[in-house]
N, C-alpha and C positions, 0 to 999 in steps of 0.2 A: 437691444438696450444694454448698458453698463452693468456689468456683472457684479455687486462689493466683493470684497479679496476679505477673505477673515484672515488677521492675524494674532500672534500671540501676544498674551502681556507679559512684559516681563518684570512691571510693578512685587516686588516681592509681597507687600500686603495682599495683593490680588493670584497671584501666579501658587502661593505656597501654600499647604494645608485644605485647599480645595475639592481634593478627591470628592468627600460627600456629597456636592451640592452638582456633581457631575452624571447627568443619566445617560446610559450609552446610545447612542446614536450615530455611529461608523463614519462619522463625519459628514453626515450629510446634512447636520443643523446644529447647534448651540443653544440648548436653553440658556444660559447664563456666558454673557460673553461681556467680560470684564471693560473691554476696551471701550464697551458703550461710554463709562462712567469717567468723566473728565473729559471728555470728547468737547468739540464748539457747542456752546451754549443754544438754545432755543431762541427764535428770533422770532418775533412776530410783530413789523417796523408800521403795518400802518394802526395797531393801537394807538401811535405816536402823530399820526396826521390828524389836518386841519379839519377833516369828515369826524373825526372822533375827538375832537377837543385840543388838540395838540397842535401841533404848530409843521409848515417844513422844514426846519431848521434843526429840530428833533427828530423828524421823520428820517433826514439827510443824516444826521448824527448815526440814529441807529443804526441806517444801511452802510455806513463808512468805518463804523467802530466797531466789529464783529471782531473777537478774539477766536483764537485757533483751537481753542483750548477749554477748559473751566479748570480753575483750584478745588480742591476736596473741603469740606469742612469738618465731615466727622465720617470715620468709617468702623464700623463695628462688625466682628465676627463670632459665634459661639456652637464649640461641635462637643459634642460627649456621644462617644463612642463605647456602647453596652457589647456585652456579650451578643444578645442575640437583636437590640434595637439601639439604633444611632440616630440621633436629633442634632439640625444644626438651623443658625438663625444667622441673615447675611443681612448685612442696610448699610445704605452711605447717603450721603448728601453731599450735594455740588453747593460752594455760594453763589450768594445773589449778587448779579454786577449789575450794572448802570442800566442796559437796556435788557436784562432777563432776568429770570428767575431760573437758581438752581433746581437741577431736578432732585426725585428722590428713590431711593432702588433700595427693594426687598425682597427676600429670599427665605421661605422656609422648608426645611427639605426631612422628610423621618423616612428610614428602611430599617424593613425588618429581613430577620432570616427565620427559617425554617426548614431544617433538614437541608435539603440540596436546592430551596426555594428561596428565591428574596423578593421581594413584595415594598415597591418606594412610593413613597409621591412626594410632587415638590411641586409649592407655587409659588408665583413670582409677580412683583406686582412695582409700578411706577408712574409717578404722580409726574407729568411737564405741564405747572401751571402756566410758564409762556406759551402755550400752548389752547390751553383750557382742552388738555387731554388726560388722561389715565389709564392704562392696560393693564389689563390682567393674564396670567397662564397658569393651567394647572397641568399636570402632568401625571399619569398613574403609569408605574415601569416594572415590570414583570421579568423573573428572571429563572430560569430551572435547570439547573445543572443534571441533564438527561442523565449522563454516563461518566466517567471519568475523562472522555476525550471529546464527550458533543455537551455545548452549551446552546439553549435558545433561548432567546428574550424578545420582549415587543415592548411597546407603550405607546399610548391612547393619549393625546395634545390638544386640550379645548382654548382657543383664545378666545377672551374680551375687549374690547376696545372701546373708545370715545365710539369709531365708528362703524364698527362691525365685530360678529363674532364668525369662528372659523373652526374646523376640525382637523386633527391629524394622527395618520396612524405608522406604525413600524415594526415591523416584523425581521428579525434576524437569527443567524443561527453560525455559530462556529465551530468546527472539527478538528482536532488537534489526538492522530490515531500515535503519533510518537513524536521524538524531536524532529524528524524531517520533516514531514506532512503538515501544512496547514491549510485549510481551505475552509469559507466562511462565504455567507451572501445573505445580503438584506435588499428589501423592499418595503418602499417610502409613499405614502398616498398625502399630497396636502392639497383642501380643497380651496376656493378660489376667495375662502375672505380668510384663512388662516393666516395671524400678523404674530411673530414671535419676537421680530426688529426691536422694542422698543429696549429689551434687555438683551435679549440672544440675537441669537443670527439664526437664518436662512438665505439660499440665494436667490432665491422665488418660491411663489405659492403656487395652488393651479397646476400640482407636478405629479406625476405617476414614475415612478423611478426605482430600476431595479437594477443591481451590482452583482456578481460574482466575481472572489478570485483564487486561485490555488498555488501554494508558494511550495518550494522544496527547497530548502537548505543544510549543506553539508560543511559540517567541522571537522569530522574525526579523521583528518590526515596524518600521515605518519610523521615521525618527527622528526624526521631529514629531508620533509617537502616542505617547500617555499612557502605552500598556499595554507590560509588562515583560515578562510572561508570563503567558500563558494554557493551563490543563490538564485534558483529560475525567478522568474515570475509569471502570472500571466492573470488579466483582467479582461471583466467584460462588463459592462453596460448600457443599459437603452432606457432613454429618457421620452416621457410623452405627457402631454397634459393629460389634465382630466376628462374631456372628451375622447380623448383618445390619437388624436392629433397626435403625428412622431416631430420630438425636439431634437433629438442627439442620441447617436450609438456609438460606443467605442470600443475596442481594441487593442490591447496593449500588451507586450512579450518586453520582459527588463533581464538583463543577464548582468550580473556581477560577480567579482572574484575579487578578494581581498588578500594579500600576500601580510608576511611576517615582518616583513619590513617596512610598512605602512603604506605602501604605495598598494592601487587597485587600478579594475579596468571595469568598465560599464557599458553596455549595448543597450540600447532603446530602440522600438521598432513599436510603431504605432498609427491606428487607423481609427479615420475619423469622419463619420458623415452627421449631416446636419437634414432636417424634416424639413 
């Protein structure tokens, strides 16, 4: 089935000042994914039929009149950033067109710190009355800066829905022993009614998925060499539902080199099976 493609906003009221309402999640989900907000409007065309008091003529209207889009109507942001706690408070609203009703998206997000500890939550919540739906997420995100070169963090993902509730977990850890060395891997459990879509992203529920990858990169060349920078890569992943069923394993080795003169060279070399 169709994979969604997340991509970025580049809306500056959406894209800018953001950090706070951001819990880490190594890219393998979004609580808060801007580009929901102005998206096509919610349609639900047979309220408009002849079964429900309306007419075909309305019915044909709404299936033919679907905009690409929605206008904003109001959008509000507020972050205050403490020494050792930060509070931020996010909402917009879409207007109401001809055959839908604007949606509505809220955000409120508090982390604390403690010594080498942070400790967040953030929930999120949205009303699609052309829908006669509502979701809800909470999120609790946990962070401990073990040493000066290992970080781990996790966080615990409850959703609510009009039509189910779901759970989700994550667990991460990244190693940074100097400028060269970097190496990090998380593991993602989402079970089979976890819906984060209504504001964030995911690209499926139903997922058992686990990542490593270890990078080495080199600047300190001398300064009658050509080369800027030079960088391995190497990745690994295997994907499987929650039964246990295998989705996807991958393999990936990236080699780049970046010269002083702006030009560079890149190798990819990559393996890939499917369950």
């Amino acid at each position: 089935s169709p994979v969604e493609t997340r991509l970025s906003d580049k809306r500056p009221f959406f894209a800018e000042n953001q950090g706070l309402f951001k819990v880490s999640s190594g890219h393998a989900y979004s609580l808060i994914n801007t580009r929901r907000i102005g998206r096509s409007p919610d349609y639900n065309c047979d309220e408009y039929s002849v079964a429900n008091g309306g007419s075909d003529d309305l019915q044909n209207s709404c299936e033919n009149q679907q905009k690409a889009n929605n206008d904003i109507e109001t959008a509000l942001k507020f972050t205050q950033l403490g020494e050792h706690t930060d509070v931020g408070f996010f909402a917009a609203f879409e207007d109401d067109e001809t055959f839908s009703k604007g949606r509505e998206f809220y955000a409120i997000r508090a982390l604390k710190r403690l010594d080498q500890h942070k400790l967040g939550y953030l929930v999120t919540h949205v009303e699609r009355d052309a829908l006669d739906r509502s979701a809800t997420v909470h999120a609790f995100d946990y962070e401990n800066k073990a040493t000066e070169a290992l970080i781990l963090n996790s966080s615990l993902i409850y959703s609510d829905t009009s039509d189910d509730s779901g759970y989700g977990i994550r667990f991460g850890m990244n190693y940074d022993p100097n400028k060269f060395w970097n190496t990090g891997a998380i593991y993602v459990r989402f079970d089979d009614e976890l819906n984060i879509n209504d504001m964030g992203y995911m690209a499926r529920n139903n997922l058992s998925k686990f990542r490593a990858f270890t990078r080495y990169t080199q600047t300190d060349f001398l300064t009658t060499s050509k080369i800027l920078e030079r960088s391995y890569n190497f990745s690994f992943s295997k994907e499987a539902n929650t039964d246990g069923l295998p989705l996807q394993q991958r393999m990936n080795f990236n080699f780049s080199q970046s010269f002083k003169d702006t030009s560079g060279i890149e190798i990819k070399i990559g393996h890939e099976s499917s369950g």
